[in-house]
C-alpha positions in Angstrom: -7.2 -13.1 6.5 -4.3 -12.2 3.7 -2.2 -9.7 3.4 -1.3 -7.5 0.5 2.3 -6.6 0.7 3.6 -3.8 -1.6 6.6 -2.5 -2.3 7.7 1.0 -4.4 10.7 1.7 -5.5 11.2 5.6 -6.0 14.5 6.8 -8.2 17.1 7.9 -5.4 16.0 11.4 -4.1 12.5 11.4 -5.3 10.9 9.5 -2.3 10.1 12.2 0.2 8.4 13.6 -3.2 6.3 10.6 -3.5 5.6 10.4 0.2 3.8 13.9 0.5 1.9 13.3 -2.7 0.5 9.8 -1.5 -0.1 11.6 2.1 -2.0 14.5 0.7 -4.0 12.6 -2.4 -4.2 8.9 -1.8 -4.1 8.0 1.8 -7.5 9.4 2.6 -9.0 7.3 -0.8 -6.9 4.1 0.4 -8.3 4.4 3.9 -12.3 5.0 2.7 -12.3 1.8 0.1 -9.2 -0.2 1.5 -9.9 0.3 5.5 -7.1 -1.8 6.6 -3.8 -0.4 6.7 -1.4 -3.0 8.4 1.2 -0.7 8.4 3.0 1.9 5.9 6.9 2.3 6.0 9.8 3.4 4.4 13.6 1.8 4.5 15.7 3.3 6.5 18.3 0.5 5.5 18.4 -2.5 3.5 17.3 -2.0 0.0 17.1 2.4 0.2 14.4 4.4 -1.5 11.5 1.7 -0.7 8.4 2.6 0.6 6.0 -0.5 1.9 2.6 -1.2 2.9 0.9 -3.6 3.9 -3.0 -4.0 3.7 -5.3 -6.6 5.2 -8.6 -8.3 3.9 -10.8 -11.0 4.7 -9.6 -13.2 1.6 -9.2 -12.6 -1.8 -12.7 -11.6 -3.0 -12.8 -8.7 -0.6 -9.5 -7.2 -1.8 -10.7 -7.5 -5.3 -14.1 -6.3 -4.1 -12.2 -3.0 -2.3 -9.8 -2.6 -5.1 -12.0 -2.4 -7.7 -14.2 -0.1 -5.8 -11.4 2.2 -5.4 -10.1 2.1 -9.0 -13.7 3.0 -10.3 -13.6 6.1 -8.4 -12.2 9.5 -10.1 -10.3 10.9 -7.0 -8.3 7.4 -7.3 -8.0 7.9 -11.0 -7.1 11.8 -10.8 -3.9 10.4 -8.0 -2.7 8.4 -10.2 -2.5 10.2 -12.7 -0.5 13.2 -10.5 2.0 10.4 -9.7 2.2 9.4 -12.7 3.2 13.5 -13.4 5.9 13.4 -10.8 7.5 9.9 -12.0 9.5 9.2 -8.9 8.2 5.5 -8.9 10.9 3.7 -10.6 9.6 -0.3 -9.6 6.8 -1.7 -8.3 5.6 -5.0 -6.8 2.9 -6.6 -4.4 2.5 -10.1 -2.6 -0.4 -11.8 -1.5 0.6 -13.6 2.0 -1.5 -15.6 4.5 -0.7 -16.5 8.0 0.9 -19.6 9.3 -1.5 -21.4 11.8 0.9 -20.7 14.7 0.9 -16.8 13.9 -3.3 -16.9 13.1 -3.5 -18.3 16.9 -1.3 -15.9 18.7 -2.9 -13.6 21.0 -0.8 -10.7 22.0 -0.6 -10.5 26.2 -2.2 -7.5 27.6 
């Protein structure tokens, strides 16, 4: 398994913005072609205005298999484009981790 990490930036102010147009337009298109979702956050301290997800895949040919799937379709092109419109992104970045051997064996106690 791997795990995409990424990371937004938003310009101060603008996140709550970006939050309810991801809610409304992309979250139902990441969770039909990316089926994943680790986990979705936002900073609350630390490095402010961040919002981070995390997404996990089999390895990397199924991530680009997934991604590519969802950036051939039009709804994923039309919300991208609407954020684009509402430019409240101001950085973006994404990781590519994989577990350590100790964390791939750990079995959480019922």
């Amino acid at each position: 398994m791997i795990v995409d990490l990424r990371i937004y930036t938003c310009i101060p102010n603008r996140m709550g913005e970006f939050v309810a147009l991801y809610e409304a337009e992309a979250w139902p298109i990441q969770k039909q072609y990316l089926g994943n979702c680790l986990g979705w956050y936002t900073t609350v301290e630390g490095a402010l205005n961040s919002v981070v997800h995390l997404w996990g895949y089999a390895d990397q040919g199924d991530r680009e298999k997934r991604r590519s799937a969802m950036a051939a379709s039009p709804e994923w092109q039309a919300y991208l484009a609407k954020a684009a419109q509402l430019g409240a992104i101001q950085h973006m970045e994404n990781r590519i981790l994989k577990p350590t051997g100790f964390f791939e064996a750990f079995k959480p106690q019922a």
